[in-house]
N, C-alpha and C positions, 0 to 999 in steps of 0.2 A: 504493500500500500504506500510503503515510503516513495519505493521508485516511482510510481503510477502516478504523485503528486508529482516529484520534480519533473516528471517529463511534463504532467500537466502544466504547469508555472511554468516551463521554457515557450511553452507554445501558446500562452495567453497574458505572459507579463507585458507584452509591448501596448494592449489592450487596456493593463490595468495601470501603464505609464500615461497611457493618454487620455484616459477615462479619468487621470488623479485620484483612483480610490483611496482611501484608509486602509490599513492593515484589518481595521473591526470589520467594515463591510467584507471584502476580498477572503477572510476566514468565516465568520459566523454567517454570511448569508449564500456563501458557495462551498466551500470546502468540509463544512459540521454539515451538510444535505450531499457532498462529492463522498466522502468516505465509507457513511451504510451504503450508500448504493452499491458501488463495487465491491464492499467485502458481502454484501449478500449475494454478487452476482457471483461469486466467485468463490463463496461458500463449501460450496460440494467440493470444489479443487484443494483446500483447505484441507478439510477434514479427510481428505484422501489421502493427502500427503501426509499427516499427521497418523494417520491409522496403518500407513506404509509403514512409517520410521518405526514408531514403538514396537509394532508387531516384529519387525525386523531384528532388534535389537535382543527381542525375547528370545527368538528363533537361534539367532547368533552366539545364543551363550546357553544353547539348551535349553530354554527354559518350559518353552514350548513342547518339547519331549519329554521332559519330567513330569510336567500334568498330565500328559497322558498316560508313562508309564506307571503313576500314583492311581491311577483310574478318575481321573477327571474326565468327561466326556468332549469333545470337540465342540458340542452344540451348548455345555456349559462353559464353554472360556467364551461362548460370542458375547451371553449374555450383556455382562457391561458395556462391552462395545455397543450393542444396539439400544442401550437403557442410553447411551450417551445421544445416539443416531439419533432418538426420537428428543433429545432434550436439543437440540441443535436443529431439527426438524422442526418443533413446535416454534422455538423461538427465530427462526427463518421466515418458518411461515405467517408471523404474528408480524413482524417489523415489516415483511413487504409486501402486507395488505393492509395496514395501519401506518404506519410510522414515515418510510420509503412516500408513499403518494404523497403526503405532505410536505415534506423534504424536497422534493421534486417540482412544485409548484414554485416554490421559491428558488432554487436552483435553476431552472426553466426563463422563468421570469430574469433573475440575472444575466445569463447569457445571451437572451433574447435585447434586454437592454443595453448590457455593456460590452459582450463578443460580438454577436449578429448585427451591433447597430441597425436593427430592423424597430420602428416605433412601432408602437402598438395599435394597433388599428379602430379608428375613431367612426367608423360609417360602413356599413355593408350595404350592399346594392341586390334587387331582384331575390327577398325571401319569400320561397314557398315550399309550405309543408304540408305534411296531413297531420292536422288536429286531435281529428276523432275520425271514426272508422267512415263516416258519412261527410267530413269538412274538411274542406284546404283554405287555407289563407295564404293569402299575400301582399307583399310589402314591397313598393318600388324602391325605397331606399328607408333607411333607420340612422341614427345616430344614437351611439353611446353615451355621447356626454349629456344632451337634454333628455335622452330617455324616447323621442320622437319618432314617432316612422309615418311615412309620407306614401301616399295614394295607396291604402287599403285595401284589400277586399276578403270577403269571405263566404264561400260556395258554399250552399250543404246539397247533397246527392240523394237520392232514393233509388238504389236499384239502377246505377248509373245515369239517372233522369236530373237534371238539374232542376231544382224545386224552390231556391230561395238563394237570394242575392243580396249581401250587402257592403255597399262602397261606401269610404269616408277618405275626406280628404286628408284628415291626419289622426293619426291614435297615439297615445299616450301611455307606460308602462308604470302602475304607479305599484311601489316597492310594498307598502304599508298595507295593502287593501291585496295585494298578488292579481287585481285585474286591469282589465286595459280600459282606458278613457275614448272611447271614442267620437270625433266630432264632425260635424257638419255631416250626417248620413243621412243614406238613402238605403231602404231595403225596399225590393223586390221579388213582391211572391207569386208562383206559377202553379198554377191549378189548370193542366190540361191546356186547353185555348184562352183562358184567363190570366191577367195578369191584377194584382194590387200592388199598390205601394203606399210606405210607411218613411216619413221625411221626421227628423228630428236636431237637434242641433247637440245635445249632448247625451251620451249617456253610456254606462259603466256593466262590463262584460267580464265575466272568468273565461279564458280562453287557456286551453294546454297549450300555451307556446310562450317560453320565457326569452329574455335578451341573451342569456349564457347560451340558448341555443343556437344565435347565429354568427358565433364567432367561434372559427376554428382557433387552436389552441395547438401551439407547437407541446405535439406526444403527449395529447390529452391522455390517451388510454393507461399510460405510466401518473398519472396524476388523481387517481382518483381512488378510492378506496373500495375496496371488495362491494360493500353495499351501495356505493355511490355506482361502482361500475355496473353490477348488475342491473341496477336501475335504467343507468344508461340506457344499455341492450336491450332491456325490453322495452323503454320506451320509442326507441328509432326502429327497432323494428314492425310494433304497432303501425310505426310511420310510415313503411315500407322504405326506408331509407336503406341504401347498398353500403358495400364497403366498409363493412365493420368487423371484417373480419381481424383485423388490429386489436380493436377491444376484446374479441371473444379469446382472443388466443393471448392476450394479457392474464385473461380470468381464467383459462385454464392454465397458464402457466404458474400462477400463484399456487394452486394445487398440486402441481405435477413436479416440481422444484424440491420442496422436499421431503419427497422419497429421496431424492438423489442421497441425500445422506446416507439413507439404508442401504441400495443399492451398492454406492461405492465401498462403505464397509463393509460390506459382506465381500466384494473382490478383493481388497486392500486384506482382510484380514485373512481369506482364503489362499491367496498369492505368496502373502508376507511369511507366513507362518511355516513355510518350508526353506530346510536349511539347508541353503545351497555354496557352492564356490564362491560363487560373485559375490558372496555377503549383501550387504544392506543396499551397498550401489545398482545391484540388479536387479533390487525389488522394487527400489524406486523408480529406475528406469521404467519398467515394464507398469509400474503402475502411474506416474507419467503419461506413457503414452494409452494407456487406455481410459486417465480422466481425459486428458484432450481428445480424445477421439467421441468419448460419450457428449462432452462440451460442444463440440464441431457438429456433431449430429443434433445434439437440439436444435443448434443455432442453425442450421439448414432445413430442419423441419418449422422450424419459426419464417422462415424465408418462405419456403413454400406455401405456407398459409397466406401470407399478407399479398406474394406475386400472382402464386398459383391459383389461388382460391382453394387451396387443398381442406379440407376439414380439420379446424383445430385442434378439436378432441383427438383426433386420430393423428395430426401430425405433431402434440406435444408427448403423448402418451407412448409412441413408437417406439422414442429410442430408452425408456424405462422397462418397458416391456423386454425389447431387445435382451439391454444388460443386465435384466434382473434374471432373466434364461441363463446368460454367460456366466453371471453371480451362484447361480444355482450348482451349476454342472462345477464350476470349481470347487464350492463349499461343499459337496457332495465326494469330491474327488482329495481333498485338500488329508483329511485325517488318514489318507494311503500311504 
C-alpha cells in the first residue's frame, strides 16, 4: 500500500502543485477514502500471501507432519485458518458495502474537481423517463442550481393509447415537500374522439423522478451502498432503462468477493502444507501465481459483463466456482 501511494503522488502531485492544496485536504479527503479501497481490493491477495508464508514455514520445520503423525486430522488444522477466512470475509464484506461507497463519493468528487479538472455539471438537457408503468415525463432542459426544469410534459398511456397530457412551461423540485411545483399548465384528456382540457396556473404533484436522477455520476455504481444500490436496480429497471449492467455486477461482486478469502485459503493452505525442496520460495511462487491468475479472471469476467452484456451472476460467480473445484481436488489430495 506504501508503494501504491508513492506511485500515486508521483502521478498527481503536479495537480496538487497547481490546484495549491493543503496537506489536510490532499490526505483526509483523498488518501483516508485511496487506502480501504485498494486494500479491500486486494484483500484476497493479502490473505493469500499471508496463508502461503505461515503455512510454509510450518511445513519447513515439520510441523505440519507432527500433527498428523500425533493424529491430528488435516480437516482439523484448516479449522482456524477458515475461522480467520470468514473473520476477514465478514469484515470485507461489511467495509465494501458500507464504509468503501462513502469513501468513494468523496474520493470521486476530488479527483473529478482537482485531477479531471472537469466542473460539475450545472444543466442537463432532453430528460425523459418512465415514471410509472403507464407515465413518461419530460424535461427540455433543468438546472441544478434553481432547482428548475423548462418545457415539461407528462404522458400517461393505457394499453399503449395515449389518454392524458400535461405540459407546463416550467416545474419546480421543491426539496421539503419531495414534489414538483408545476406552473402555467395545461392538461389534456382523450376519451376516444373526445378531447377536454384542464388550464391552471399552479399546482403541486408527487412525481417518481428526483434531480439525482439526471445526472450521471463519475462510477456511480462504486458509490452507493448495498441498499442504496439495490434500490437503484430496481428502480431503473421498473424504468426500463438499459445498461446497468455496471451496477448489477457491483452488487454481485460485493457478495462474491469474499468467499475469495475461503477459497484462497483453502489453496494456500493445501499447497503450502507440503514439504518440498524449494522450501517457502516455491510455495509462494506457485501461490503467486495462482492469486493472480484467480484476480485476472474476475477482473475479465467483470469486463465481460459491462462490454459483453454477459450475465453478472454468472460472470462474477465463474471464477469462484472455478477455484473453489481446484481448492477442493488439492485439499482433498494435500494430506497424501
Amino acid at each position: 500500500m506504501s508503494i501504491a501511494i508513492v506511485i500515486d503522488i508521483t502521478e498527481k502531485i503536479d495537480n496538487f502543485y497547481s490546484q495549491n492544496l493543503s496537506l489536510h485536504t490532499i490526505v483526509f479527503d483523498y488518501y483516508v477514502n485511496f487506502i480501504p479501497y485498494y486494500m479491500n481490493l486486494f484483500s484476497a491477495f493479502f490473505t493469500f500471501i499471508s496463508v502461503i508464508w505461515v503455512t510454509s514455514k510450518l511445513a519447513f520445520n515439520s510441523e505440519i507432519i507432527a500433527m498428523l503423525a500425533s493424529g491430528i486430522s488435516f480437516k482439523r488444522i484448516m479449522v482456524p485458518y477458515l475461522v480467520s477466512a470468514a473473520i476477514i470475509a465478514i469484515f470485507t464484506f461489511y467495509i465494501s458495502s458500507e464504509v468503501i461507497p462513502k469513501g468513494n463519493r468523496v474520493r470521486y468528487a476530488f479527483e473529478q474537481q482537482y485531477i479531471d479538472n472537469k466542473p460539475i455539471p450545472t444543466t442537463i438537457q432532453n430528460i425523459q423517463m418512465k415514471v410509472s408503468p403507464n407515465e413518461i415525463a419530460y424535461i427540455e432542459r433543468y438546472e441544478l442550481g434553481t432547482h428548475m426544469g423548462y418545457h415539461f410534459s407528462l404522458d400517461k398511456f393505457k394499453d399503449k393509447t395515449l389518454v392524458s397530457r400535461l405540459t407546463a412551461n416550467t416545474v419546480k423540485w421543491d426539496s421539503t415537500t419531495c414534489q414538483w411545483t408545476i406552473n402555467n399548465y395545461l392538461i389534456r384528456n382523450f376519451n376516444d374522439m373526445r378531447e377536454t382540457t384542464i388550464v391552471g396556473d399552479q399546482m403541486k404533484k408527487a412525481i417518481d423522478m428526483y434531480p439525482q436522477d439526471f445526472f450521471l455520476v463519475k462510477k456511480q455504481h462504486e458509490q452507493l451502498t448495498n441498499s442504496e444500490l439495490r434500490k437503484y436496480i430496481d428502480k431503473q429497471t421498473k424504468r426500463g432503462v438499459s445498461g446497468l449492467n455496471a451496477f448489477r455486477l457491483e452488487y454481485e461482486k460485493r457478495f462474491a468477493m469474499p468467499f475469495a478469502a475461503f477459497i484462497l485459503t483453502l489453496i494456500g493452505v493445501s499447497v503450502a502444507s507440503r514439504k518440498t525442496r524449494g522450501g517457502t520460495g516455491l510455495h509462494i511462487m506457485i501461490g503467486f501465481l495462482l492469486s493472480v491468475t484467480y484476480i485476472l479472471a474476475t477482473m475479465v469476467s467483470a469486463s465481460l459483463t459491462v462490454k459483453a452484456e454477459v450475465n453478472p451472476t454468472l460472470a462474477i460467480w465463474t471464477p469462484n466456482i472455478v477455484y473453489f473445484l481446484i481448492g477442493a481436488y488439492l485439499y482433498k489430495t494435500a494430506p497424501k
